[in-house]
C-alpha positions in Angstrom: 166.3 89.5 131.4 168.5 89.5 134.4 168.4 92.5 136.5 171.1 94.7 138.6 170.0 94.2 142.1 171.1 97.4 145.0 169.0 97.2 147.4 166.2 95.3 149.2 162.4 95.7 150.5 161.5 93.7 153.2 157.4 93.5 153.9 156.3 93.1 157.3 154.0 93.4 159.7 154.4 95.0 163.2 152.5 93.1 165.9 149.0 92.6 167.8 148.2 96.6 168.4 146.0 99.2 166.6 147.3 98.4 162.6 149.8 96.2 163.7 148.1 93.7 161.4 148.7 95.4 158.4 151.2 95.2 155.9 154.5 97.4 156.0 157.4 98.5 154.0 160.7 99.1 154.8 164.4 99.4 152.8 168.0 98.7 153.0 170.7 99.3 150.6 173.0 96.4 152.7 170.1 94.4 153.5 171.2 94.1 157.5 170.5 98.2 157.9 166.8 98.9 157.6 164.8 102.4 157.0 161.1 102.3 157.7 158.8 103.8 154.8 155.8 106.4 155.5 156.9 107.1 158.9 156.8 103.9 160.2 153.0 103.3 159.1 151.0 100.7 157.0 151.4 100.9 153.4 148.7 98.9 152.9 145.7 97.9 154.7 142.9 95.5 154.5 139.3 96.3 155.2 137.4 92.7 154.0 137.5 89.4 155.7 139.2 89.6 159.3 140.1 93.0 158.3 143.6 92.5 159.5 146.8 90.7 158.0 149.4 89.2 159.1 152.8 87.6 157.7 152.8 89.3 154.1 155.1 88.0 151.3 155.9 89.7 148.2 156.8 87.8 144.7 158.2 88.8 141.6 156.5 87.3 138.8 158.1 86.5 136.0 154.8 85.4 134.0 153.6 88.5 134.0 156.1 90.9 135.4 153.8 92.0 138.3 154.5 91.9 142.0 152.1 90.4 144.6 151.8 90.4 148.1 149.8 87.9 149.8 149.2 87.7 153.5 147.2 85.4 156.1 143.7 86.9 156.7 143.6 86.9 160.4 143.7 90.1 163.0 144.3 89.0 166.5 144.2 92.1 167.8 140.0 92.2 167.8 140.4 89.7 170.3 139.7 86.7 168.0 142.0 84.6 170.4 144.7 82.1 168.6 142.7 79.4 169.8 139.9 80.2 167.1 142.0 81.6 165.1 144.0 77.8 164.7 140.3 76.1 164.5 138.1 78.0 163.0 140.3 80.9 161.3 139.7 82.2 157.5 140.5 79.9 155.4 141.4 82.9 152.7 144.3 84.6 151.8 144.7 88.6 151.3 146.1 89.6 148.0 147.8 92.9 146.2 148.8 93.5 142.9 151.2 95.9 141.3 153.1 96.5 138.2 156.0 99.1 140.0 155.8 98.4 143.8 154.6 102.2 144.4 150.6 101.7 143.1 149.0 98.8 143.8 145.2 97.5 143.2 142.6 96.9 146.2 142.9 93.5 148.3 141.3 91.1 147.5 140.3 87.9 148.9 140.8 84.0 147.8 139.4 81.2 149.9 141.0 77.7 149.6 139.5 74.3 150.2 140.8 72.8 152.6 138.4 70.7 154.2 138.4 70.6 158.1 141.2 73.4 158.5 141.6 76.2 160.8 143.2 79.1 159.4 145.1 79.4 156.4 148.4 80.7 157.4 151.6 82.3 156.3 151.3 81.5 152.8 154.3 81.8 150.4 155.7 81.3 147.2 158.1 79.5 145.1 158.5 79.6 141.4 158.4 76.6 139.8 160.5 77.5 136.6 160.0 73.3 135.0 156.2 73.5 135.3 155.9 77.4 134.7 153.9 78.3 137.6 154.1 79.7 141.4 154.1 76.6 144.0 151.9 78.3 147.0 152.0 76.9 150.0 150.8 77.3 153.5 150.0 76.1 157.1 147.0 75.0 158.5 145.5 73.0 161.5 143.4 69.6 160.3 141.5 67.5 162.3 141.0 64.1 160.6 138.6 62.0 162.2 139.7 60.9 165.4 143.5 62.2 165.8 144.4 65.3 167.4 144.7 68.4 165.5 148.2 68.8 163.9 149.8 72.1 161.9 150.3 70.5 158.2 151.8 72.3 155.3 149.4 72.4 152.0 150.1 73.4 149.0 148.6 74.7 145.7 149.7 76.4 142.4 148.6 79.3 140.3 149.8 81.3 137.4 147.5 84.6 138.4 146.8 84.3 142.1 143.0 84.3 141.4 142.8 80.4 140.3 144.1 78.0 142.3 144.5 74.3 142.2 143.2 72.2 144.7 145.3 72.3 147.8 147.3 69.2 148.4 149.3 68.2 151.8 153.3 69.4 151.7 154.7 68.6 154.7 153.2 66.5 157.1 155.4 65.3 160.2 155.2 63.9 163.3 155.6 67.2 165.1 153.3 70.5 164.3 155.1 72.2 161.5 154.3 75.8 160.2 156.3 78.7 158.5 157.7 77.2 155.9 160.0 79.0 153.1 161.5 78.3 149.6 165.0 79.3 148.1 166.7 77.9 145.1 170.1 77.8 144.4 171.6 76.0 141.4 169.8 73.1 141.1 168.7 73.2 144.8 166.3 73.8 146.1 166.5 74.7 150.8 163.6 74.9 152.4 163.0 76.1 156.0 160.3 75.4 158.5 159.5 75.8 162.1 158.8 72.9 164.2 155.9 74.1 166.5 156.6 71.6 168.9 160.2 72.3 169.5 160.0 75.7 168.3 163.2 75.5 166.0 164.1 76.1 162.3 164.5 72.8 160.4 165.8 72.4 157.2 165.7 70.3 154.0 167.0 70.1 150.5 166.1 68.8 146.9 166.8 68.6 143.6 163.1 69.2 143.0 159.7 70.7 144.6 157.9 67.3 144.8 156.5 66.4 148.1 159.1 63.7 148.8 161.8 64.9 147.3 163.2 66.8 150.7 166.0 65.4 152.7 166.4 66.7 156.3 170.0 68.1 156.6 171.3 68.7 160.4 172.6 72.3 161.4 174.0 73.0 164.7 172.8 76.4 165.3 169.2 75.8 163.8 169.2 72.8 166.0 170.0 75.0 169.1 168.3 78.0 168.0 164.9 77.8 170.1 161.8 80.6 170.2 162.2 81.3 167.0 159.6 81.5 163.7 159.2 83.0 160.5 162.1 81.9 158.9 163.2 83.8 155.4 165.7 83.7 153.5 167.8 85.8 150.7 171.1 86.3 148.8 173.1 89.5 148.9 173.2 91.4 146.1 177.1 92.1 146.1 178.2 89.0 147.2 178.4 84.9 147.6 176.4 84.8 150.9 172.8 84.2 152.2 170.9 85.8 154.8 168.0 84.0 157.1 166.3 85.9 159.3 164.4 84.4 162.2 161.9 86.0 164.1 162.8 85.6 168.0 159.2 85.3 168.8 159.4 83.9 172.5 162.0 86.9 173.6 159.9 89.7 171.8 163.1 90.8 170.5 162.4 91.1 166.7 164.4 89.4 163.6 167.6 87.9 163.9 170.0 87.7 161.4 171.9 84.3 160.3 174.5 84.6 157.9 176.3 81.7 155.7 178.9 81.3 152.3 177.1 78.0 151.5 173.7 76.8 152.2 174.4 73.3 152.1 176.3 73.5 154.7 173.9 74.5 157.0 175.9 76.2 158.9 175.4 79.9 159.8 177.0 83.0 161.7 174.8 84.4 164.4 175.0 88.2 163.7 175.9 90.6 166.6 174.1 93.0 167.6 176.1 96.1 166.5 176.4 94.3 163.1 172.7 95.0 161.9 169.8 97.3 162.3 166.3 96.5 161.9 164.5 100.0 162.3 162.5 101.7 164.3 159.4 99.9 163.9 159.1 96.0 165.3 159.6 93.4 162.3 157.2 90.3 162.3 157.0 87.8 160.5 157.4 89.0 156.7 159.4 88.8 153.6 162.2 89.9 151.4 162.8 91.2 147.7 166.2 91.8 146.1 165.6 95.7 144.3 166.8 97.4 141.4 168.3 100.6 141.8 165.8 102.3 140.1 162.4 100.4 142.3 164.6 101.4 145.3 164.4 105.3 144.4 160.6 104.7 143.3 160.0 103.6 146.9 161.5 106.4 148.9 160.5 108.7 146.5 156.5 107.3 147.2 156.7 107.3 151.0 159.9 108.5 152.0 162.0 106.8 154.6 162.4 107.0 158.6 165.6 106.5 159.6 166.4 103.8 163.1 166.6 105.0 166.4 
């Protein structure tokens, strides 16, 4: 069943302060003009593992017609430090269930093997519609014998988000690589990824989600888009263009919004600011989900909505 998409949720989380590593909603009916839900406050909150989450991503399932949201299990703000948190983080991921987006179940926590990793971070989502099943995949740091520590993407699938496959290596490059996202369209597949050593978005296509199948395409503003992470990306609902938000990290200045007709051509419009609004509370790294009209009124009904400064 195809739905009628009018608005958009994006999931978030705010930051290293007092429930700042916690998972938060907020909605737009444009998808550049964002209201905070429940007062710009954590909709959801984890007390097991590091009892913190950070870099939540929310997926429609189509297996089962549930939403999830999982998150990295990591709270910097108890002074864990990023250097442990690299090398000797959680190796789990956080994870929420719902049926309607307004009531979902308690967290719940899923460790993945991957042997000599730091943290498992910033895991994501892609639905794999040949093989029927949700492609996860994930950053971590791996020290293999004697070479240095390097950020490598893994990957694993599941139809449930309880059972996993074992993880496998994604992405492995000369350079640190971490944040990677997913979007199809047509028979394409982009996917985006931040070079930790440069600290810019790169980007990739394919015809498939296989490990090799990725071809690096050049952009000029990615290219020359530094301090930036998190990258995510979305269609519009009411028309032929695409949205990537970065995160511009190294400026503390929030998401940035990237605009383009036609992602093969990786080219995009840098957004002005008067042209968007990201509300009043700080957006890190998160995600986005296309609404119906009706799941958009469910939401603002639940928690109500705080309008930007």
């Amino acid at each position: 069943m195809t739905l009628d998409y009018e608005a958009y949720l994006f999931v978030h989380f705010t930051g290293e302060h007092e429930d700042g590593e916690q998972v938060y909603f907020s909605v737009s009916q444009d998808g550049l003009h964002w209201n905070d839900l429940n007062q710009s406050q954590p909709v959801l909150k984890s007390g097991i593992g590091e009892k913190g989450v950070r870099d939540p991503f929310i997926i429609r399932s189509p297996l089962d017609n549930k939403f999830y949201i999982i998150a990295t299990d990591l709270r910097i703000a108890n002074d864990k430090g990023w250097d442990t948190a690299q090398h000797r983080g959680s190796r789990s991921i956080i994870v929420w269930e719902s049926s309607d987006l307004v009531n979902w179940s308690k967290e719940r926590s899923v460790e993945l093997d991957v042997p000599d990793a730091g943290c498992v971070w910033a895991p994501e989502t892609i639905f794999d519609e040949e093989a029927g099943e949700h492609l996860m995949f994930w950053a971590s740091m791996v020290k293999e014998g004697d070479k240095e520590p390097k950020q490598i993407i893994y990957s694993s699938r599941t139809k449930d988000f309880v059972t996993f496959t074992r993880p496998e290596k994604y992405i492995e490059r000369g350079n640190h690589v971490i944040d990677t996202t997913i979007i199809k369209e047509g028979n394409t597949y982009y996917r985006y990824s931040k070079d930790e050593t440069t600290k810019c978005i790169t980007v990739e296509e394919s015809s498939s989600l296989s490990r090799d199948a990725f071809v690096a395409k050049r952009s000029s503003v990615l290219d020359n888009l530094f301090g930036v992470e998190g990258p995510e990306v979305f269609k519009f609902n009411d028309r032929n263009e695409w949205c990537l938000m970065v995160d511009q990290y190294a400026a503390g200045k929030g998401y940035l919004p990237l605009i383009t007709e036609d992602l093969s051509s990786g080219q995009f419009r840098v957004l002005n600011t008067e042209e968007y609004d990201l509300g009043a509370a700080k957006k890190r790294h998160g995600s986005f989900l296309n609404l119906t009209g009706d799941e958009y009124k469910a939401l603002v009904e639940a928690w109500g909505t705080l309008a930007a400064n």
